[in-house]
Structure formats: C-alpha cells, structure tokens
N, CA, C and O atoms as a DFTB+ gen file, in Angstrom:
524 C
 N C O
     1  1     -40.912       5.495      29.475
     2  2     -40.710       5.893      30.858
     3  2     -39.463       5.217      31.435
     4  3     -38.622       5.969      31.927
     5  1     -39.225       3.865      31.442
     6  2     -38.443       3.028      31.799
     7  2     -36.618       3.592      31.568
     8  3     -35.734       3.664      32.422
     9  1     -36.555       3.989      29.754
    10  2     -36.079       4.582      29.147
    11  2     -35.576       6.202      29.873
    12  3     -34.485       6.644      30.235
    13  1     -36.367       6.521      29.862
    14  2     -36.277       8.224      30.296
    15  2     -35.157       7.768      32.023
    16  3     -34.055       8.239      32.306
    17  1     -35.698       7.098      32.561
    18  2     -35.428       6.834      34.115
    19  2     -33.648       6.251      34.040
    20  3     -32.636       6.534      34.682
    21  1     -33.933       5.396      32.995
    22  2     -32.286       4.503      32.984
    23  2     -31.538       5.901      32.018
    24  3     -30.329       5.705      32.145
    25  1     -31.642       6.577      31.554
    26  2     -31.020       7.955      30.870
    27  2     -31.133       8.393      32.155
    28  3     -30.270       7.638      32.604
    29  1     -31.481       8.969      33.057
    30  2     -31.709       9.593      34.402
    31  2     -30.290       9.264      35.247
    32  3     -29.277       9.888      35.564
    33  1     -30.856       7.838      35.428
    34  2     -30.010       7.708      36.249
    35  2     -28.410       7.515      36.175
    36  3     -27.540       7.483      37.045
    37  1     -28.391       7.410      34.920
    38  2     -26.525       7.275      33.713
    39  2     -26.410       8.658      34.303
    40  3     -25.678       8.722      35.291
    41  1     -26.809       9.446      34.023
    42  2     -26.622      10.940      33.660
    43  2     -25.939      11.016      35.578
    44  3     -24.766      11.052      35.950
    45  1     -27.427      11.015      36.555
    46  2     -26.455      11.391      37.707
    47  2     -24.818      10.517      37.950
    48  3     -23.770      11.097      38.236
    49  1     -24.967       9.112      37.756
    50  2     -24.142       8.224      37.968
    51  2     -22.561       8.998      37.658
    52  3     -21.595       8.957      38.420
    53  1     -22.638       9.722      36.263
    54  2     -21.471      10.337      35.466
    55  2     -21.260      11.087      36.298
    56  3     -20.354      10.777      37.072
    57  1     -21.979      12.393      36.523
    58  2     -21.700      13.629      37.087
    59  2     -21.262      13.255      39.024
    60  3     -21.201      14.044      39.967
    61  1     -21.049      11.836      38.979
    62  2     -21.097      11.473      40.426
    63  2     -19.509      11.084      40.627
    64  3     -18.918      11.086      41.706
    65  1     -19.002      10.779      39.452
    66  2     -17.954      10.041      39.166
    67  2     -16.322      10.837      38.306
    68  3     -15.175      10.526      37.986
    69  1     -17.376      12.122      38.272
    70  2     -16.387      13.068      36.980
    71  2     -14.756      13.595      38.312
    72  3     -13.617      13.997      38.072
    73  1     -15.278      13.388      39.235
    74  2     -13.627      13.314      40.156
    75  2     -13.688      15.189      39.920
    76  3     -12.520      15.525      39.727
    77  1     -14.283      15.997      39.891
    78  2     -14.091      17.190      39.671
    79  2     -14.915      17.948      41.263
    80  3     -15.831      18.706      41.581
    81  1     -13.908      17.169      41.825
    82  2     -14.464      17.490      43.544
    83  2     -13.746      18.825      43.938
    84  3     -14.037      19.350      45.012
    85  1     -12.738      19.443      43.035
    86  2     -11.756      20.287      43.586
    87  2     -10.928      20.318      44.733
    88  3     -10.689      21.389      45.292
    89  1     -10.441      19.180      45.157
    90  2      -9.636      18.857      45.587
    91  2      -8.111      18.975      45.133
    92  3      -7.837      18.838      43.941
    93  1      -6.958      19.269      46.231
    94  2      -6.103      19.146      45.491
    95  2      -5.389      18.041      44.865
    96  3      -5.046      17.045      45.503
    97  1      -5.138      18.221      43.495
    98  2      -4.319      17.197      42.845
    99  2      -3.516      16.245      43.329
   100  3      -3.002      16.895      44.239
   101  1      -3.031      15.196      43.395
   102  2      -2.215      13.902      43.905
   103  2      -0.950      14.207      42.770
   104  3      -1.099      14.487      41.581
   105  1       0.202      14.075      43.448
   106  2       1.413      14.190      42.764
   107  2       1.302      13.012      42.024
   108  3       0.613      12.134      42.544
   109  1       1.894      12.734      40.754
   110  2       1.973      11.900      40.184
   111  2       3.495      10.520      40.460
   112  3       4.701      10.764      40.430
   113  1       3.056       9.643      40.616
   114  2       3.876       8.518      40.555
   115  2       4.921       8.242      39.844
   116  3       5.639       7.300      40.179
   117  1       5.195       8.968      38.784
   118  2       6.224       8.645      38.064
   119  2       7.150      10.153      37.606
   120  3       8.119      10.356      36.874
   121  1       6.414      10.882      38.327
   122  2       7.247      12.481      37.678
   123  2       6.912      13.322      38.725
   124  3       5.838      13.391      39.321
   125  1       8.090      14.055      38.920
   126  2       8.583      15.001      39.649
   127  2       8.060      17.219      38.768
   128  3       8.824      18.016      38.224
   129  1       7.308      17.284      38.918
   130  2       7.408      18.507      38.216
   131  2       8.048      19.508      38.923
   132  3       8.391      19.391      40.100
   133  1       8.253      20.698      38.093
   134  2       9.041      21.855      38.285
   135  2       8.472      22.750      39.208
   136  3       9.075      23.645      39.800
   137  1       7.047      22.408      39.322
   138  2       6.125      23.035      40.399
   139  2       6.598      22.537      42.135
   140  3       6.761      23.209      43.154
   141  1       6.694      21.242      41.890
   142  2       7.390      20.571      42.981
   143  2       8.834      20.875      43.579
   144  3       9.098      21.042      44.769
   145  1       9.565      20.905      42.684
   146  2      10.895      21.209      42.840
   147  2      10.980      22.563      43.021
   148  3      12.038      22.821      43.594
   149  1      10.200      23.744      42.737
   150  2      10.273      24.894      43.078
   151  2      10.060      24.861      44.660
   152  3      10.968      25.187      45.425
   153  1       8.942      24.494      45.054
   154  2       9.199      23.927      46.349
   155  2      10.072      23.050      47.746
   156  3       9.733      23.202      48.920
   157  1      10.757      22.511      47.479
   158  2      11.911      22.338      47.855
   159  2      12.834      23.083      48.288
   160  3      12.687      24.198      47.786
   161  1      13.794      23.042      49.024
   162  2      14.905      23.000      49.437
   163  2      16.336      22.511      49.141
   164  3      17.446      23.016      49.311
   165  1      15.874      21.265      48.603
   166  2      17.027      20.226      48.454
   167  2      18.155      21.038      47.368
   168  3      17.851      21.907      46.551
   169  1      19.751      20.385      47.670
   170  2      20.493      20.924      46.879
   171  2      20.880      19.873      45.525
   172  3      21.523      20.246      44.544
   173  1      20.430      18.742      45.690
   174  2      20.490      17.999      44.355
   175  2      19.794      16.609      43.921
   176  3      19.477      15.839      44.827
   177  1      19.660      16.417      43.209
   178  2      18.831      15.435      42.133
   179  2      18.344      14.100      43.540
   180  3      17.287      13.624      43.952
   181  1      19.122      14.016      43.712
   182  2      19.192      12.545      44.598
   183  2      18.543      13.209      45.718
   184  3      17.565      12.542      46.055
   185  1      18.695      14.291      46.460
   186  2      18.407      14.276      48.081
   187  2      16.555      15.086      47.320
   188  3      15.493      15.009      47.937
   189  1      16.678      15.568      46.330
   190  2      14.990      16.131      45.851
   191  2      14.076      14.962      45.858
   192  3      12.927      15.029      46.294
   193  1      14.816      13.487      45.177
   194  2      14.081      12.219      45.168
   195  2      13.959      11.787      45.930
   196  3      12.935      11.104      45.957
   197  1      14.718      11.781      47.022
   198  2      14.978      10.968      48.598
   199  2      13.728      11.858      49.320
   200  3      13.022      11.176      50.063
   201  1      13.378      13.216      49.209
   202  2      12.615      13.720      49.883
   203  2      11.507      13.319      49.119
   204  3      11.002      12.321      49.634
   205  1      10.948      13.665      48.153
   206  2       9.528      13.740      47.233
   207  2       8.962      12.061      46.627
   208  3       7.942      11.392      46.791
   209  1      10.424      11.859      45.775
   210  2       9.420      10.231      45.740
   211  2      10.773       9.163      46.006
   212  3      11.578       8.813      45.142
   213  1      10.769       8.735      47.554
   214  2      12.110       7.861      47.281
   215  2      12.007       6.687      46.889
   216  3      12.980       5.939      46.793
   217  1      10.749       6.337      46.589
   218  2      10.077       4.703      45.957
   219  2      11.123       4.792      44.654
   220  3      11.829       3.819      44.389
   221  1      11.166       5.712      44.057
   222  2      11.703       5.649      42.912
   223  2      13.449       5.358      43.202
   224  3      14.135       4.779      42.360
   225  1      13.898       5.761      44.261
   226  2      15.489       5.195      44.612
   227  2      15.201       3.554      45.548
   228  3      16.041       3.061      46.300
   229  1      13.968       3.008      45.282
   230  2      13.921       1.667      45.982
   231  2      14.742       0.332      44.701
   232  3      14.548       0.008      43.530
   233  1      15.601      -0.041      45.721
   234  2      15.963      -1.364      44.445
   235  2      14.978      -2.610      44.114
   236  3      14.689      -3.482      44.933
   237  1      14.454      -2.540      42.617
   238  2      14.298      -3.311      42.230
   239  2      14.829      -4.587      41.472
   240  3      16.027      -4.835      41.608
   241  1      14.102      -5.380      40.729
   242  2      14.563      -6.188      39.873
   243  2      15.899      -7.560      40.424
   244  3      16.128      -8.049      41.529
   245  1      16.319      -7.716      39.509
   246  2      17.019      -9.451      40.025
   247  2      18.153      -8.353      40.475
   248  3      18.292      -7.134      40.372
   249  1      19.182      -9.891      41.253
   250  2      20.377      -8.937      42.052
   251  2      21.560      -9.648      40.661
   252  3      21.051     -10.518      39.954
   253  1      22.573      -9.372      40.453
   254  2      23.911      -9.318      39.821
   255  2      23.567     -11.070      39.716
   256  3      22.598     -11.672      40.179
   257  1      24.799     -11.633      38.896
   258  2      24.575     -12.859      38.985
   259  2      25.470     -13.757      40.031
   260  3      26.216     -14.641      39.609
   261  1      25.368     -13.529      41.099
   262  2      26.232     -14.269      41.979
   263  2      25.653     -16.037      42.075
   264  3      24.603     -16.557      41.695
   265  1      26.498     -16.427      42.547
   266  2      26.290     -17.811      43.293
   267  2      24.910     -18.002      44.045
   268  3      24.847     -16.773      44.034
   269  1      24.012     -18.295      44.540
   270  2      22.960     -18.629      45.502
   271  2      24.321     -18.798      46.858
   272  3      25.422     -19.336      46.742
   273  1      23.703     -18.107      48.097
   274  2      24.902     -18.362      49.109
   275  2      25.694     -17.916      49.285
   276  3      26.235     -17.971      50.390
   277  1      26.293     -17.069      48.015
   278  2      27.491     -16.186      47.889
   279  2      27.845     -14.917      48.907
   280  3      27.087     -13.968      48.705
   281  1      28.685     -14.722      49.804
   282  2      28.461     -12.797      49.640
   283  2      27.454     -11.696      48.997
   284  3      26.488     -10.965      49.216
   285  1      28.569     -12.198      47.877
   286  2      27.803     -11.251      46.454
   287  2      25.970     -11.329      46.312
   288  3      25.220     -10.410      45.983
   289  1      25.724     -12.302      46.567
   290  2      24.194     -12.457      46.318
   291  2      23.478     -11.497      46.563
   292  3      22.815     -11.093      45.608
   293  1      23.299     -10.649      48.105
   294  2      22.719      -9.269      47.906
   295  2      23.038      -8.184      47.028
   296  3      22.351      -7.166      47.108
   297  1      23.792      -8.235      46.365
   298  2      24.540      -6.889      45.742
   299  2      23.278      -6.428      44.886
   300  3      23.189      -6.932      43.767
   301  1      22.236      -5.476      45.306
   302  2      21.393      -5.157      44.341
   303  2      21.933      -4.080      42.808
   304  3      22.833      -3.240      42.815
   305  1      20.953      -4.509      41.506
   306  2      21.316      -4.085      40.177
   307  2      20.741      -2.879      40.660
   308  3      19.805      -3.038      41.444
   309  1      21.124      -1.509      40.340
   310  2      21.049       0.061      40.298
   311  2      20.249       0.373      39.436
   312  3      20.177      -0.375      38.461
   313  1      19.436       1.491      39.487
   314  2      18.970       1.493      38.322
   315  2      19.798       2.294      37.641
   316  3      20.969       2.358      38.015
   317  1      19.291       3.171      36.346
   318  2      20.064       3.708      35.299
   319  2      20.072       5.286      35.595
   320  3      18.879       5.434      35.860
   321  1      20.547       6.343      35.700
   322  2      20.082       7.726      35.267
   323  2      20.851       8.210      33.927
   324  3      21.816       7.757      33.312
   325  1      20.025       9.299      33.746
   326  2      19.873       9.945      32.555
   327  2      19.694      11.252      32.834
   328  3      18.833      11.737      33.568
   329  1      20.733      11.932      32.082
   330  2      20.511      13.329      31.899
   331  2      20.103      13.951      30.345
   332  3      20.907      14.331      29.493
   333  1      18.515      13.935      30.238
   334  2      18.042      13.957      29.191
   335  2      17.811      13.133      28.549
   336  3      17.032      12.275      28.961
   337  1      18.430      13.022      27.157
   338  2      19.077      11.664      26.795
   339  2      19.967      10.881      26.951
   340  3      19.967       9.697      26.612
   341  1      21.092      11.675      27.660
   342  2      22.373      10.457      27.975
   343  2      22.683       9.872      29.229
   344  3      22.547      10.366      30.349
   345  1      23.102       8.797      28.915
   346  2      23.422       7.670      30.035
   347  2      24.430       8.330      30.942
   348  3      25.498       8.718      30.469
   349  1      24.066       8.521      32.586
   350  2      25.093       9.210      33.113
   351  2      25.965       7.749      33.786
   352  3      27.176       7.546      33.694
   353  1      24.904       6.826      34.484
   354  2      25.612       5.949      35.366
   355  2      24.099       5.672      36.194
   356  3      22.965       5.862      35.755
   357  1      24.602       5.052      37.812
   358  2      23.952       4.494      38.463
   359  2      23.544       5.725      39.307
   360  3      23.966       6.824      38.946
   361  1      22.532       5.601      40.714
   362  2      21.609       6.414      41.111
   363  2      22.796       7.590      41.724
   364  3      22.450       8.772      41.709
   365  1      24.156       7.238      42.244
   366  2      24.869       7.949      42.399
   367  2      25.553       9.631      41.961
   368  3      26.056      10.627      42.480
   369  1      25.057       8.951      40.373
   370  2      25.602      10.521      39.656
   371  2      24.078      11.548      40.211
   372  3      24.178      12.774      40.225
   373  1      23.245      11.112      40.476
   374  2      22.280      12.050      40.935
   375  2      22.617      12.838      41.743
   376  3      22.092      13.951      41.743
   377  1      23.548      12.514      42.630
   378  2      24.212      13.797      43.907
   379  2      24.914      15.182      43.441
   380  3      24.856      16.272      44.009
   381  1      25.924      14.665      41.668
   382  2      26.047      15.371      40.943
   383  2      25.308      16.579      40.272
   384  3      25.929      17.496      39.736
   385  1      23.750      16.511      40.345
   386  2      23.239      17.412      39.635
   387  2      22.281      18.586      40.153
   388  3      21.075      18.367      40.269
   389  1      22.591      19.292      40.328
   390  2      22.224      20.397      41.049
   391  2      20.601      20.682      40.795
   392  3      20.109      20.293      39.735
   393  1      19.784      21.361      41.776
   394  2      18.494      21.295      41.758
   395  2      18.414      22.507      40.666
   396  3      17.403      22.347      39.982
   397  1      19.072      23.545      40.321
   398  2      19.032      24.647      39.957
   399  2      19.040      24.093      38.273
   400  3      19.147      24.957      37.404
   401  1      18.980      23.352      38.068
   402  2      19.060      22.543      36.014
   403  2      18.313      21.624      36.097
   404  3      18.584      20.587      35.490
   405  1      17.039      21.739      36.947
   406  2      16.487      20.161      36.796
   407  2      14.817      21.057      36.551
   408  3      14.445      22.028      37.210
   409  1      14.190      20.502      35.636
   410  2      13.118      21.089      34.807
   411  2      12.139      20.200      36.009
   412  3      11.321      20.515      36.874
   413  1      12.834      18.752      35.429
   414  2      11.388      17.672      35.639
   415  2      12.203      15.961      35.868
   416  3      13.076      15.550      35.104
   417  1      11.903      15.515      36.549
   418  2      12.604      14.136      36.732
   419  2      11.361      13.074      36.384
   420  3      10.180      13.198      36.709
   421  1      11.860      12.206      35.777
   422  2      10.363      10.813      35.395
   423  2      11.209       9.620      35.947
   424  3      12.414       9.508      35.722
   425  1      10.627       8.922      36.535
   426  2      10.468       7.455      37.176
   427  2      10.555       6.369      35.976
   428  3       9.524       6.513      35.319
   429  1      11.160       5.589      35.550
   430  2      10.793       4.355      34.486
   431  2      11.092       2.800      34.725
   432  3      12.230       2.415      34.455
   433  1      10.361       2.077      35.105
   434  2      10.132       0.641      35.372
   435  2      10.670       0.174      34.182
   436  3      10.620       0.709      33.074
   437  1      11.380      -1.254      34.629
   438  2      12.166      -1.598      33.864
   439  2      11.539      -2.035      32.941
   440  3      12.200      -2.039      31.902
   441  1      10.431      -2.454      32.836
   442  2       9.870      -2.581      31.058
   443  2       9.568      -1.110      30.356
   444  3       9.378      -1.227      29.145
   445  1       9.484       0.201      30.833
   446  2       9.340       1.364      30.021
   447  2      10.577       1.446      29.388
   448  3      10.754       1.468      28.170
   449  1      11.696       1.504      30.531
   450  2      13.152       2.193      30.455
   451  2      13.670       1.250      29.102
   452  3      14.309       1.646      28.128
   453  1      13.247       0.089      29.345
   454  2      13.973      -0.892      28.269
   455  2      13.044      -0.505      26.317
   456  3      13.284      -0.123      25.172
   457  1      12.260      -0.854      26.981
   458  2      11.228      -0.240      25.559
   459  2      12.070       1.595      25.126
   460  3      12.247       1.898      23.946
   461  1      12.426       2.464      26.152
   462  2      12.701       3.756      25.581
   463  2      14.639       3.436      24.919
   464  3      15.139       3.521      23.798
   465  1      15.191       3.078      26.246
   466  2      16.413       2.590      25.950
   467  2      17.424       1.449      25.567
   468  3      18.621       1.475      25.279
   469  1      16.773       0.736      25.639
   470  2      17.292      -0.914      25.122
   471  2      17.191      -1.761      26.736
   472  3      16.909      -1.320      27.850
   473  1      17.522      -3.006      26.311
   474  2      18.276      -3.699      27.932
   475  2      19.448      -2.830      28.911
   476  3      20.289      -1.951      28.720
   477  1      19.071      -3.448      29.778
   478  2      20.200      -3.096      30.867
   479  2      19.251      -2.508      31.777
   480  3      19.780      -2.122      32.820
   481  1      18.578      -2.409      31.733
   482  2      17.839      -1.331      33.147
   483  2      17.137      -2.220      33.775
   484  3      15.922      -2.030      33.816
   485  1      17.627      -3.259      34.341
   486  2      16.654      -4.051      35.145
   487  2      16.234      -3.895      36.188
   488  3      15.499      -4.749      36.683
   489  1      16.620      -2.574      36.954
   490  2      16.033      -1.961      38.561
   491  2      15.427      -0.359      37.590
   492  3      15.127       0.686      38.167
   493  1      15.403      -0.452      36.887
   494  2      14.289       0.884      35.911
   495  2      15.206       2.049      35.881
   496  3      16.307       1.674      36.283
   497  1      15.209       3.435      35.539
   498  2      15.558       4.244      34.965
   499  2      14.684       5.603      35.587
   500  3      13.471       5.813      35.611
   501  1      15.891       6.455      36.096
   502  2      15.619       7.915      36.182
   503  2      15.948       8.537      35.232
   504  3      17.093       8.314      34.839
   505  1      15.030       9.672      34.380
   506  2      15.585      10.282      33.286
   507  2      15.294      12.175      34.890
   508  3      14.552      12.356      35.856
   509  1      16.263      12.905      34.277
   510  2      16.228      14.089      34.833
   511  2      16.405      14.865      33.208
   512  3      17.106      14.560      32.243
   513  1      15.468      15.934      33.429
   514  2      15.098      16.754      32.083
   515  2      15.529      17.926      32.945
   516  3      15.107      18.233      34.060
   517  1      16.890      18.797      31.852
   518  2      17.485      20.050      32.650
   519  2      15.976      21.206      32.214
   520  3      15.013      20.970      31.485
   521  1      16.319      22.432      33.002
   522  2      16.126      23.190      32.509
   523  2      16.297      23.845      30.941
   524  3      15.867      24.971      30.691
C-alpha cells in the first residue's frame, strides 16, 4: 500500500513538473533565431542585437592592460565577431552586416568562445551564421 501511494504520488509530482503548460516559449539566451529576425525591422547585425538581446553587446571581462589610475584603465576589451567561421573584428563590424544574410546569431562567453576558438576573447564572442 505504502508502495502503491509513494508510485502515486512520483507519478503526479512528474506530470506537475513536465513544463508542458503551453505557454509561449522564452527566447533563448544565447541565440538569436531566424524566426526572430524575421520579425524585426532592424537593418543590421548590431542594431538586431541592440534591439533583441543587447546583454550580449554588454562589456565584459578584464579591461586592456593599463596602469591602475591611468586614462587608459577604462578602455573596455571588445568582444570578438565572427562571420561563420571567420574572425571579422570587434562588435563594430556588426553594423557591416546586413539583416538580409543573417540565418542565426549565438552569444559565446569567454570560456565557450575560447574552448571553440583559442584565447583572445576575453569579453566572449558573437558568431553570426549567414543565410
């Protein structure tokens, strides 16, 4: 009996928890889909991110190596973009790329970006996947 009751109550517990409320979906944190970007307006890479996820144009990570005290000391590190696979530059070339070639954009924290691409990405990595 005891048995039967603790199987009972697992069983509702699951079906309580399966998140299959039909609600709509939560955009994801690290990617931009094509579903999204069909939606939009924006005319390029940078002003689509600035609207949808601009956490991802927030500077992270250490700043350049200046002096403590320096000027220079704020100068925050950029992160990386990528068109596909190749290294374009800093968040800038994003203004460059037109919404009309952009499939899917992913977000990468500087321990992914470094694990996919080596060092250097210490404020993380936009990859933009064309059409």
């Amino acid at each position: 009996m005891i048995v039967l009751c603790l199987s009972l109550l697992n069983a509702v517990g699951a079906c309580a928890s399966s998140g299959s409320g039909g609600g709509a979906a939560r955009p994801s944190t690290s990617v931009i889909t094509s579903d999204e970007i069909a939606q939009t307006s924006a005319a390029n890479a940078y002003e689509l991110i600035q609207r949808l996820r601009p956490n991802f144009l927030r500077t992270r990570g250490a700043v350049r190596g200046a002096p403590r005290g320096s000027p220079n000391q704020l100068e925050a590190v950029d992160l990386v973009v990528y068109m596909n696979e190749s290294r374009m530059g800093g968040s800038d070339q994003l203004r460059q790329i037109p919404v009309s070639e952009i499939r899917e954009i992913r977000y990468f924290t500087a321990a992914d970006a470094t694990t996919k691409w080596g060092t250097g990405h210490t404020a993380g990595a936009i990859q933009v996947i064309s059409r």
